[in-house]
C-alpha positions as CSV (number, residue, x, y, z in Angstrom):
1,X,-1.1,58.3,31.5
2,X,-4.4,56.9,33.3
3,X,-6.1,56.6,29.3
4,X,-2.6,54.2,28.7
5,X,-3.0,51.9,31.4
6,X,-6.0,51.2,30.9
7,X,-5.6,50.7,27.5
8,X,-2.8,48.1,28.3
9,X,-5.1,46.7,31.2
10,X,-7.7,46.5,27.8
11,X,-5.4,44.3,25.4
12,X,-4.2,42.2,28.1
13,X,-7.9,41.1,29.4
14,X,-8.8,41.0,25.6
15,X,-5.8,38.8,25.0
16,X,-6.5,37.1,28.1
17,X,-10.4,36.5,26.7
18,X,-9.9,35.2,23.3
19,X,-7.4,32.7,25.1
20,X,-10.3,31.2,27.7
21,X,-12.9,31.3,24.4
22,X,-10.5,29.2,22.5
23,X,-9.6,26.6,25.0
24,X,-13.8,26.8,25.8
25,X,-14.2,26.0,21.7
26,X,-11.6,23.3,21.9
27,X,-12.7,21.0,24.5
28,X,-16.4,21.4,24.3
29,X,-18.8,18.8,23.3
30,X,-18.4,15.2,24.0
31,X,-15.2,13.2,23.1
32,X,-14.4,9.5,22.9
33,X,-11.5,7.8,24.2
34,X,-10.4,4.5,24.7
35,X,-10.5,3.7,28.8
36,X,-7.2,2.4,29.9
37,X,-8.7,0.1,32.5
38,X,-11.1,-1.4,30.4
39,X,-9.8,-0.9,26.7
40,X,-13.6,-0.3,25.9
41,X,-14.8,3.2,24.3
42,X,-15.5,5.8,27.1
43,X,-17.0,9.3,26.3
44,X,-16.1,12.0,28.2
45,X,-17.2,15.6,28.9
46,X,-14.6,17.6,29.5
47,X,-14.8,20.2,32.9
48,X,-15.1,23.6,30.7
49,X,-15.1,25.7,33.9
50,X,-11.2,24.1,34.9
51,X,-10.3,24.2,31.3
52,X,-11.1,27.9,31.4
53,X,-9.4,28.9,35.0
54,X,-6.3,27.1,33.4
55,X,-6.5,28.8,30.2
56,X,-6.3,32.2,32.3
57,X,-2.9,30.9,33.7
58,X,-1.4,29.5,30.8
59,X,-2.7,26.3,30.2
60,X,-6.0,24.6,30.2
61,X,-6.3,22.3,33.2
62,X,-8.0,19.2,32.0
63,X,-10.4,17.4,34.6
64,X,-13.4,15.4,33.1
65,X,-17.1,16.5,34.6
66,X,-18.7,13.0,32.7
67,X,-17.8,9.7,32.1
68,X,-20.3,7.0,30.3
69,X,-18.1,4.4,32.2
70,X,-18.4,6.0,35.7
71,X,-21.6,4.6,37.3
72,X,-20.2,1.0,36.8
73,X,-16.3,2.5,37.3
74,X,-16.8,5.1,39.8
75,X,-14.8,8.2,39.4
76,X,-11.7,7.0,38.4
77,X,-7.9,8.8,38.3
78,X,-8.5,9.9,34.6
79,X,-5.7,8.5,33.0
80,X,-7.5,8.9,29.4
81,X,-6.5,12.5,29.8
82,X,-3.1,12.0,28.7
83,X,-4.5,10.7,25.3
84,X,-7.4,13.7,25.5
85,X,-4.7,16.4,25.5
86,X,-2.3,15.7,22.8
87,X,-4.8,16.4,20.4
88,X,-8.3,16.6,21.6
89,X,-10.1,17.8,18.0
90,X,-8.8,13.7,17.4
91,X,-11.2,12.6,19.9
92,X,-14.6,14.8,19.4
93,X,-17.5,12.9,18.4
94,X,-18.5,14.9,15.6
95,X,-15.3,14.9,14.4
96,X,-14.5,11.4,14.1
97,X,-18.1,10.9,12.3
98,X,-17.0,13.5,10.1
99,X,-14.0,11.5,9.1
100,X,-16.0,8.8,8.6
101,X,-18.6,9.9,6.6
102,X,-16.2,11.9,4.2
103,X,-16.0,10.4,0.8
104,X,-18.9,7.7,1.4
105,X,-21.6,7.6,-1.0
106,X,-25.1,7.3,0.9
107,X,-26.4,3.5,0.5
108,X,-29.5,4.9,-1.1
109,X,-29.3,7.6,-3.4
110,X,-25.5,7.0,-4.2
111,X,-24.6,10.4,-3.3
112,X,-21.1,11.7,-1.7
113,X,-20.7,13.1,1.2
114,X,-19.0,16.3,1.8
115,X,-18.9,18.6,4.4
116,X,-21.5,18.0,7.0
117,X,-24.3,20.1,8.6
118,X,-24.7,18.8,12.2
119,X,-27.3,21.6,13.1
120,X,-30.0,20.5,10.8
121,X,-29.4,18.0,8.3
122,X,-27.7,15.3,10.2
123,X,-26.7,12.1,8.4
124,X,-27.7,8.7,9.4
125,X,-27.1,5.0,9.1
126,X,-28.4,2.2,8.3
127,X,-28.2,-0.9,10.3
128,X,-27.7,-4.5,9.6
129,X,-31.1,-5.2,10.3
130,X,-32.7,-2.6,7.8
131,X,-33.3,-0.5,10.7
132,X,-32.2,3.0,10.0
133,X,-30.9,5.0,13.2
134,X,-29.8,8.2,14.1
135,X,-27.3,10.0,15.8
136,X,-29.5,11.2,18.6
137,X,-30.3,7.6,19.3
138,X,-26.9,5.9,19.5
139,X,-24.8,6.4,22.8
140,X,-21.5,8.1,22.1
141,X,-19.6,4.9,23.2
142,X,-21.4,2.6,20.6
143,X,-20.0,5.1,18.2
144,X,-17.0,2.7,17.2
145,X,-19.4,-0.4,16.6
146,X,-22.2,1.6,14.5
147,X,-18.9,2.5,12.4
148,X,-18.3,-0.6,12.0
149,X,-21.3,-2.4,11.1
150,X,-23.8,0.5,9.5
151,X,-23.9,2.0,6.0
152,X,-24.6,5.9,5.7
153,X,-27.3,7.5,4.7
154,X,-28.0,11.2,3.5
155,X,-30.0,13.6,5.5
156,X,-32.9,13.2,2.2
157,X,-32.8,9.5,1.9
158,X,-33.3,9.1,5.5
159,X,-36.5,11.5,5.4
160,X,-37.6,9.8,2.5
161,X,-36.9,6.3,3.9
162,X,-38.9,7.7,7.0
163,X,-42.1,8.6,5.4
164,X,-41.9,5.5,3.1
165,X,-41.7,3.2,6.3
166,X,-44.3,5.3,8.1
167,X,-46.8,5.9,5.1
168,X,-46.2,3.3,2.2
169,X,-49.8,4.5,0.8
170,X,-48.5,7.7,-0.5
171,X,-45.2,6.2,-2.3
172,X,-45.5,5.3,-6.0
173,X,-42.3,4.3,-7.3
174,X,-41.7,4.4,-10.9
175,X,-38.8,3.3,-13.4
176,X,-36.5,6.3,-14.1
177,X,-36.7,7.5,-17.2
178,X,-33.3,7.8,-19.3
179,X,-32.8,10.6,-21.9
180,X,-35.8,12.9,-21.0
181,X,-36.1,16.0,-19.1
182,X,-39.0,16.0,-16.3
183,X,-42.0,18.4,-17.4
């Protein structure tokens, strides 16, 4: 009898484990909403430690630990929750530049985009001005007007691009040759 309760006591912490990791998985990372005071794009950190305490009861409690609008707004009520938790995968960062980027054909080497790798060979843009940027240095909240002003680039074409700009000496570019295999 002791071996079957604790067996029981087993599945149900397991169960209750695998809920907590998922909500964890869910709502990690940073997500970007629309504030409803301001109507200007706000990201937000969800607080993973809440999340997880309401996960254990049933449902994850959602309280934000970070807002890029809060040292101008103060902490605020958190209305952009209610948009946050009908379908926060919607709202990740990485998720909406993986929309984005999907299907597009990088403005150098005219390549498509597929699935993309955001531990290592991260994708990039290219701004209006020729400057080529990446993600690392763009604020989550200017997300929506990089979107709508840059042209992507491939992981290659922006290492490429790099060391041209940094080392023009060592670039010799010549006129591709058609009908010939390279040697």
């Amino acid at each position: 009898m002791p071996m079957l309760v604790a067996v029981v006591v087993a599945a149900a912490l397991s169960g209750l484990g695998v809920r907590i990791v998922r909500s964890v998985l869910r709502l990690r990372g940073k997500h970007l909403v629309t504030c409803p005071e301001t109507q200007a794009p706000a990201a937000v950190e969800v607080d993973l430690s809440q999340s997880a305490l309401g996960a254990a009861v049933g449902r994850p409690l959602l309280r934000l630990s970070a807002c890029s609008r809060w040292p101008e707004r103060g902490r605020c009520g958190q209305p952009c929750l209610d948009e946050l938790e009908a379908a926060p995968d919607d709202y990740l960062v990485r998720n909406i530049l993986a929309r984005w980027y999907e299907g597009r054909q990088c403005v150098y080497c005219g390549g498509r985009f597929g699935d993309l790798h955001w531990h290592d060979h991260k994708p990039a843009l290219l701004a209006p001005d020729g400057a080529l940027r990446e993600w690392a240095d763009i604020p989550p909240e200017a997300v929506p007007a990089a979107l709508a002003t840059d042209r992507p680039v491939c992981w290659n074409c922006l290492i490429v691009e790099t060391l041209h700009r940094q080392r023009p000496d060592l670039f010799e570019f010549r006129p591709a040759r058609t009908g010939t295999r390279p040697a």
